[in-house]
N, C-alpha and C positions, 0 to 999 in steps of 0.2 A: 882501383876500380870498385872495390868493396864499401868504399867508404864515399862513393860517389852515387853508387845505388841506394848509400841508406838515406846518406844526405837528399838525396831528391826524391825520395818516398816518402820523408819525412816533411820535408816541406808541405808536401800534400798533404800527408795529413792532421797539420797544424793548420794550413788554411782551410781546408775546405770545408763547407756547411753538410755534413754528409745527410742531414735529416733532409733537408731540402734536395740536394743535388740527389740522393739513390729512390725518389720518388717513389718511397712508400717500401712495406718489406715485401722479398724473394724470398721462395724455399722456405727454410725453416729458421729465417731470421727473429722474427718474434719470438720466438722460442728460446733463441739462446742471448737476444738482445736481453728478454727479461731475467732470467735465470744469471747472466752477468750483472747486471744490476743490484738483482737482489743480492748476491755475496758483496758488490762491491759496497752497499750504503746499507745492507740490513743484518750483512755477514750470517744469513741461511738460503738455505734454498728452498724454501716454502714459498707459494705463491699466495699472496693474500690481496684485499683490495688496495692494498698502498702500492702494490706493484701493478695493476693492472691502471690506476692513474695515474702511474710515471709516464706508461707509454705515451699519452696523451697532450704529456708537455714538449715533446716534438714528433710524434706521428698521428696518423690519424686513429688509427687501431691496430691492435697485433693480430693482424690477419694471420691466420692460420697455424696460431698457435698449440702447442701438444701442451693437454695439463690431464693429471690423472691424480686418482683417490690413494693416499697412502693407509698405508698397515699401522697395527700397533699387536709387536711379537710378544705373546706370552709361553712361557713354558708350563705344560702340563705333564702331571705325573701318569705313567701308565703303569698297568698290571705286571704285564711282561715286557720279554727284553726290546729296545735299548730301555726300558722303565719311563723313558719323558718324552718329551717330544717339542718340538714348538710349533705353533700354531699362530696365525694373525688373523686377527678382524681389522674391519675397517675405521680408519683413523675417524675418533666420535668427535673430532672439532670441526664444527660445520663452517668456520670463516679460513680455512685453508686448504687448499688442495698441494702438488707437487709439481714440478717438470717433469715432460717425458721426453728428456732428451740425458745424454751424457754432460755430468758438469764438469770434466776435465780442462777442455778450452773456456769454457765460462773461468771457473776457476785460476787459470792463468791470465787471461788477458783481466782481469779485474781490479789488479790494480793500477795500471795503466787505465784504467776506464775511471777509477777512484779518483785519478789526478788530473785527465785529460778530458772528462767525461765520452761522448761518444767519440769523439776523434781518436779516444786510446787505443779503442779496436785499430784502428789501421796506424798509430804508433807501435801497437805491439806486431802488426804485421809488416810493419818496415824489419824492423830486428827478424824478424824471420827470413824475408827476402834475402837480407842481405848477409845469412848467413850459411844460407842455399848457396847462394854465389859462392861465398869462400868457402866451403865446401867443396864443389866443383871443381872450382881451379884450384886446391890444394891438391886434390885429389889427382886428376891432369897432369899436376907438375909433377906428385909423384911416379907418374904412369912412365914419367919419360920426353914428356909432349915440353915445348919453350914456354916460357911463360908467356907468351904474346899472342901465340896459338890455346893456350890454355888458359888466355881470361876471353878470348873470344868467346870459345865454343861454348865456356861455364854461363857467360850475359845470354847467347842467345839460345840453350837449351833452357833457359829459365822466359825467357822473352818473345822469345819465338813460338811459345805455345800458348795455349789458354791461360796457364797457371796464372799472368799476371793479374785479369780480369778479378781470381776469385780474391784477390787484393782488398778489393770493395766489396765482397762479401762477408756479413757478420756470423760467418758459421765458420766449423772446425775443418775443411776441407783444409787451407796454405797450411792451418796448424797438424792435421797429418802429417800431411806431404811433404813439410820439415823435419818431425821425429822419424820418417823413415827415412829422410835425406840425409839425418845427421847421425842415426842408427849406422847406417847402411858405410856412411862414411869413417865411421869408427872400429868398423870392424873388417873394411878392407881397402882404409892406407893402411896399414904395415902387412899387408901381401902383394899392395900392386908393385911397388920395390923390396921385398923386405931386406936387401944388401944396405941399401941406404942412409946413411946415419947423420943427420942435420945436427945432434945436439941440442940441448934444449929440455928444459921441463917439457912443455907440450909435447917435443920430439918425441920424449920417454913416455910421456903418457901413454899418445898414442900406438907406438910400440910394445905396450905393455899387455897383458892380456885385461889390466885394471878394465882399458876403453871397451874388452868386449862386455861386459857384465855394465856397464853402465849404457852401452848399445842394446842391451838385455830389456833394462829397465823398459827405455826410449820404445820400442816395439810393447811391452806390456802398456803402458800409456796408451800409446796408440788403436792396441788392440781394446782395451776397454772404452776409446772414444766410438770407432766403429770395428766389430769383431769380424766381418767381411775383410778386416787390413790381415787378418789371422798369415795368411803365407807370406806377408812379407818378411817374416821373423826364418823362415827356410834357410837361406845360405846361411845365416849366421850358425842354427843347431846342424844343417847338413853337416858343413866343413868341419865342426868340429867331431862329428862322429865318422866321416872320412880319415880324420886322422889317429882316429880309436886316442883321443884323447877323453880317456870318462871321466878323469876327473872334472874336467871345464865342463863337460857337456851336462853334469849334475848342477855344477855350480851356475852355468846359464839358464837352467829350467827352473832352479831356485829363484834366480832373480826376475825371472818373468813371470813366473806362478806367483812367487808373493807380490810380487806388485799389481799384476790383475787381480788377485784375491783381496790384497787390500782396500782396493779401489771401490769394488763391489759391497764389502763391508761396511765403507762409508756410504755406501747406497743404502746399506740395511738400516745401518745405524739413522740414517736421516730422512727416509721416506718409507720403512719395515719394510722393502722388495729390494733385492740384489736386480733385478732387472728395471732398468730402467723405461724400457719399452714395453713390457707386459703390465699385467695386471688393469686395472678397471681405466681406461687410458683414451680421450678422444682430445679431436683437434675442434676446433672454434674459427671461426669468420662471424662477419659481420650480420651477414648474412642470417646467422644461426641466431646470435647474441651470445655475451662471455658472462661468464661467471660472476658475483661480485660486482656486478654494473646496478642494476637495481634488485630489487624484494621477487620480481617474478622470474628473472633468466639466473638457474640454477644448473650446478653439472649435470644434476640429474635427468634435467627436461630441453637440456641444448646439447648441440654438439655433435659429433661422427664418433662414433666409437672407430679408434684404429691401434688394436693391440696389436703387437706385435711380442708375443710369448711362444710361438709353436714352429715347429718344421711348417710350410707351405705343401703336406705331400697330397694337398689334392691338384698341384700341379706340379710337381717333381714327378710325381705315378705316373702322373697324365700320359695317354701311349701318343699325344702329339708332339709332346715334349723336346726329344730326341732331333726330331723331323725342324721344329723353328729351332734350336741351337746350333743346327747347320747354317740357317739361314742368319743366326743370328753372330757365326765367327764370321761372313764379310764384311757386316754390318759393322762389326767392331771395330775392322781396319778401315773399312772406306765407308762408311755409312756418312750422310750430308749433316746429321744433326749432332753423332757420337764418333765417331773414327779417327782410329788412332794419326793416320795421313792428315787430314784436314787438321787437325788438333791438337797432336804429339808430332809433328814433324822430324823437330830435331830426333825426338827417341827411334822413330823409323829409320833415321840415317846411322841413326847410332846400333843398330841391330845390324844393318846394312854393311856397316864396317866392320863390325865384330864377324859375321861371317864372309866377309872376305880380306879381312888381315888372317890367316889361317897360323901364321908364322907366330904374331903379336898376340893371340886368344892365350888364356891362361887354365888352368883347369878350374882356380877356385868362379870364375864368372860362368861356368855353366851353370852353378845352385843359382848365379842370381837371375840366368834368362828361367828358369823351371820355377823361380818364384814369378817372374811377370808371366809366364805361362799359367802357373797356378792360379794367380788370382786373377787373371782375364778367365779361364774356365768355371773356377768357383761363382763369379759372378757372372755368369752366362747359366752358369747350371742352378744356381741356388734363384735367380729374380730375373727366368727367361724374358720377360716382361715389361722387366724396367730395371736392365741392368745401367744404366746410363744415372738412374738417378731420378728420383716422382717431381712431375710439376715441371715437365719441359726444363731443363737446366742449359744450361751453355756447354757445349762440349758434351764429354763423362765424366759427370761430377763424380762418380763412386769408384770410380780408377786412376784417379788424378792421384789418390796418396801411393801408386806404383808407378806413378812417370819417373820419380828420382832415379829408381834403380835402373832405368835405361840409361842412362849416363857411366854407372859402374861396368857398362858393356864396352866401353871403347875403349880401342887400341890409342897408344899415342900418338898426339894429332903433331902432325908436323908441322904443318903452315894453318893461314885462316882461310882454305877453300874450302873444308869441309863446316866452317860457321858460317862462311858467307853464302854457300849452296842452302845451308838450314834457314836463315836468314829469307832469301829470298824467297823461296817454294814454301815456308811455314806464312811469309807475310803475305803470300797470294790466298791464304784462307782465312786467317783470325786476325791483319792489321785494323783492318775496320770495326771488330770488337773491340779490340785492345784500345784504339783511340777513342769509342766511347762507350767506355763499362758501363755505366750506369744506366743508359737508354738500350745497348747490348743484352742486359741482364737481365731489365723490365719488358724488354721484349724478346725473347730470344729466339725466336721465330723469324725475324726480322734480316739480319745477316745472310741467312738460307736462300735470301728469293733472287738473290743477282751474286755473276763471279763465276770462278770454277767449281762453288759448291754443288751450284744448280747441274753439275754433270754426273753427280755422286750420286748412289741410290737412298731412297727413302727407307728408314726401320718402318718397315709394315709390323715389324714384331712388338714394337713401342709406340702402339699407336694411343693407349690414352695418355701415352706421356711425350707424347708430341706438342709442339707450341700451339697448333690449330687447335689441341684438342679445349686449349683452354679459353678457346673464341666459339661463344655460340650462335654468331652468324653465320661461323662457314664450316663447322664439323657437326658431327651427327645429325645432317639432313637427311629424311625422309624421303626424295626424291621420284626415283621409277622402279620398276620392276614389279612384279606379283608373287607374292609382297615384297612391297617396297625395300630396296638396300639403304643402306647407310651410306652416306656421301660426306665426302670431308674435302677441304678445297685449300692446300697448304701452304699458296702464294695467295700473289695479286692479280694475275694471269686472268682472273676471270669477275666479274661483276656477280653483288650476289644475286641467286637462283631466284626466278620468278616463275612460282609454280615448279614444274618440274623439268624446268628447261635454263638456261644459264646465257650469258652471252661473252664470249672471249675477245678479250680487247684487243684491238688493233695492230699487229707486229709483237705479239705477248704469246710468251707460252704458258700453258695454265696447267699445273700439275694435280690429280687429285686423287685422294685412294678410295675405295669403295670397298666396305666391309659388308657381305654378306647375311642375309638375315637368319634366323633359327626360329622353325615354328615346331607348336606339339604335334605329332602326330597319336592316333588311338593307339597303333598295335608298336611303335619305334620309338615313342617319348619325346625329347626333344630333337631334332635332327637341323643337322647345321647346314643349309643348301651350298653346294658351289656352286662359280659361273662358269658355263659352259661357252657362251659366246658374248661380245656384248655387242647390242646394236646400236650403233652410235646416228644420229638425226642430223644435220647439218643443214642451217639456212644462212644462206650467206648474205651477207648486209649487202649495199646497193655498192659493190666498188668490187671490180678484178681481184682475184683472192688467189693464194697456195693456201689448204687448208691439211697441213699434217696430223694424223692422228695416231697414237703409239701406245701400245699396252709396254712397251719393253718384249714383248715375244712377240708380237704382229703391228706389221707398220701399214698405212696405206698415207698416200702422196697425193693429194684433188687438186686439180686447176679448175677453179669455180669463177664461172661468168657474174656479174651486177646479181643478184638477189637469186641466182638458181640453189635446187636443194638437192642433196642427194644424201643417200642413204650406204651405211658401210658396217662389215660385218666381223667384227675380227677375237682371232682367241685371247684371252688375257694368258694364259699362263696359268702356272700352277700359283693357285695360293699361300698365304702364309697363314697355318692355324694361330687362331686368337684366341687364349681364355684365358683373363687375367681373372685373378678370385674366385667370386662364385658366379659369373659370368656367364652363359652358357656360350660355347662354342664360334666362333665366325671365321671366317676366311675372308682375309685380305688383301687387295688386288690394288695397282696401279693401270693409271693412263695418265694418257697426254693428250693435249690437245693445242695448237698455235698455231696462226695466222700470220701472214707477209704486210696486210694491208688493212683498214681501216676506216669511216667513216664517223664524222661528229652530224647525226641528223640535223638539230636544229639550224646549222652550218649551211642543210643544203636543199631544209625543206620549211619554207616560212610559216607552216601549220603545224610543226612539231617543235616541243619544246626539250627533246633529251638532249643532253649534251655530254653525254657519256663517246666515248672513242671506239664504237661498235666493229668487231672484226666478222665473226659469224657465231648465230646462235646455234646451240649442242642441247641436245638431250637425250642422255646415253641413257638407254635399258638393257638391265641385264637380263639374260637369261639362262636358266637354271637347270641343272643336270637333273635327269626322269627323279622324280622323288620315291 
């Protein structure tokens, strides 16, 4: 089975034209496309003009690449104690800047990109796939489970969720989510049997406390690509200090500390900042102009500045904080665009089992459910906001590196109903990703508007990292209200707004969130209005109509005659505080709005020429609690 996954991963990615076929870069592919590059043909990772004309020989640009100004550390003597100190200024070569990302996956995947050029990336992510697989069912077969049971459930906790998608991704996400797959599996085969003796080198390896310290490593890697992976290194240090084993437990903090310190050092050594995300650091579009393209667009005078050097505590303080991280743990399990259900399937079924196998639970797999508890909290608490991941991603990109250890939760599987249950219920959400990544991933918004997703609720708490937010026909419209709310329109459900009224297509439901505005006041500052009710307008097109309209806490049901209008008043519900950065304040609110029936005008009126599939026009106004 192992060798059937690599072999057909591999195929792909020796045929396919990936510059052509992933239509342009996602997320923070130009980023690490160039920074791969450059180790693989320049062996540095300075960014200079010969890197920014590579991209150009198969993309159009590196949209939204992160580059920053590096250091150069000198030591200065002091008066008193420690007597010296180091110090950096900024690097005085004006034709290079740095990456501001981690080069670890660059780093590995580079020389398979040296050999394969860009197909190497998804050559080197076959060898990953396929060792996630055997991982899984090695791991399986030690639990107890047949091997027939146990290469099922390993294919389709790896196939059955998103992960395969991020396959065609040029970022470090599969590359995670294998050092903790292969961490994680190293350090607990030899307790899911530890009676069991196969024989064998590897047997002994694994057996050995050798595999935990090289599992050591695997988590410091990891943790230095993204340090949000920080908890999944837990069971490994818990278990061993549950069994007041110090010695191991010094020796595993050794080998994680040096190898995250080392890491970092080569950060110093190569751009004078251990941080690869702080210091003088923005991103680039097209839009802006890049570095190095000509004599006038310089770091200096383009770009977004977007460091990332400090705690976020003007929103960890925040006292709304609290309040969305509530909203924000259902989101996480069932939310339409991030949730673990729609997205981690099989890992649901796999918690599912572990608490009710009560007989088969083991003790060492509680540290590993309190590590995926830990880092779904951590990332709810540290990036209320965009725990999912910036720039609308597919699924949870930023949790994806702790779906492995959902699988370390299962009891042994006896037959293949519990793969073929994962199977089914995971392909009712992500087959139609999974069959096409590439238009999936450039759109990822896309997926959401039809299926059982459309019954999931929307992250109101992720609203500029939603796939609308990055369409500016249908988000952040100005609309209605005094003053006007913000309107964001997250399907197809509705045509766009003409003026301040919209019209909902024919037998469509149109889902849309409405963020609340925040004006100065003289004596309160800035004050963030809620809505108290909203009044929704209804004119109904020339055709017998059901017209449903739904906040999720107030429903009302119209039977609307040919062209009659009626007016309807209903609560939204409590809102969801918004303030990402420096943001000020907003609350936001869902509705619904769909139609049974439809008309095409020009169809039935020889003086009109729209030919749009008109159901009834809406224009909701909100209105606001006493100011």
């Amino acid at each position: 089975m192992v060798l059937a996954v690599l072999a057909f991963f591999l195929a792909i990615a020796v045929s396919i034209d990936f510059p052509r076929a992933a239509l342009g870069f996602k997320g923070d592919e130009a980023t690490y496309y160039s920074l791969t590059y450059s180790l693989a043909r320049d062996g540095d990772m300075a960014f200079k003009r010969e890197d920014l004309v590579r991209v150009w020989e198969e993309f159009s640009a590196p949209e939204g690449i992160f580059l920053k100004r590096g250091s150069q550390l000198h030591v200065e003597r002091h008066s008193g104690f420690p007597f010296f100190g180091v110090v950096g200024t900024p690097d005085p070569a004006p034709d290079r800047l740095y990456f501001g990302k981690s080069y670890i996956y660059p780093l590995f995947a580079a020389p398979f990109v040296r050999v394969f050029g860009t197909s190497g990336f998804l050559v080197f992510h076959s060898l990953l796939l396929a060792l996630c697989v055997a991982a899984g069912y090695s791991f399986l077969v030690a639990r107890g489970s047949p091997p027939t049971a146990a290469a099922a459930f390993a294919a389709v906790f790896i196939f059955a969720s998103i992960t395969p998608v991020y396959f065609f991704w040029l970022t470090p996400e599969l590359f995670n989510l294998t050092l903790v797959f292969a961490a994680t599996f190293l350090w607990a085969y030899k307790l899911a049997d530890p009676l069991a003796d196969r024989g064998g080198r590897v047997e002994q390896f694994l057996k050995s406390p050798a595999s935990d310290y090289l599992a050591a490593v695997l988590l410091g890697l990891v943790t230095f690509s993204k340090p949000t992976n920080l908890p999944a290194a837990l069971p490994l240090f818990l278990w061993a200090l549950s069994q007041r084993r110090w010695r191991r437990v010094v020796l595993l903090g050794g080998c994680f500390t040096i190898t995250l310190a080392a890491l970092f050092l080569i950060n110093v050594a190569a751009t004078g900042e251990a941080n690869y995300q702080g210091g003088d650091r923005k991103t680039f579009y097209s839009s802006t102009g890049f570095p190095f393209a000509n004599t006038w667009e310089t770091f200096e005078n383009r770009g977004q500045r977007v460091a990332t050097g400090s705690v976020p505590t003007e929103i960890l303080l925040n006292r709304n904080t609290a309040i969305v991280i509530v909203w924000d743990l259902m989101y996480f399990v069932v939310g339409r665009y991030s949730g673990l259900v729609p997205y981690f399937f099989p890992g649901v079924l796999a918690v599912l089992l572990f608490l009710a196998r009560r007989a088969a639970r083991q003790r060492w797999q509680w540290f590993v459910a309190l590590a995926v508890a830990g880092g779904a909290i951590g990332l709810l608490a540290y990036m209320p906001y965009t725990y999912s991941g910036g720039g609308g991603p597919v699924g949870n990109r930023y949790f994806l590196s702790f779906y492995p250890l959902f699988l370390f939760l299962v009891p042994p599987v006896r037959s293949v109903w519990p793969a073929l249950i994962a199977l089914v219920i995971g392909a009712l959400f992500i087959a139609k990703v999974t069959l096409n990544p590439f238009y999936s991933s450039f759109h990822p918004g896309e997926h959401a508007k039809a299926g059982p997703l459309r019954m999931l609720p929307i992250e109101r708490s992720l609203l500029n990292d939603l796939p609308v937010s990055a369409d500016p026909a249908r988000s952040r419209l100005r609309l209605a209200g005094t003053p006007p709310s913000s309107f964001y329109f997250v399907d197809d459900g509705a045509y766009v707004p003409e003026g301040d009224f919209f019209w909902v297509k024919g037998g469509r439901r149109a889902d849309l969130l409405i963020r609340g505005p925040a004006v100065e006041t003289p004596d309160r500052g800035t004050l963030s209005l809620k809505i108290r009710t909203m009044r929704v307008e209804i004119a109904n097109a020339n055709v017998a109509n059901q017209v449903v309209v739904s906040t999720g806490w107030h429903r009302a049901s119209l039977s609307l005659a040919p062209g009659e209008e009626r007016v309807v008043e209903l609560s939204p519900g409590p809102g969801v505080p918004y303030k990402p950065a420096l943001f000020p304040m907003g609350y936001v609110y869902t509705i619904s709005v769909s139609t049974t029936a439809g008309i095409t005008p020009f169809l039935n009126d020889p003086a009109s020429s729209d030919s749009r599939y008109l159901g009834a026009r809406v224009r909701i106004v909100p209105l606001y609690r006493d100011q």
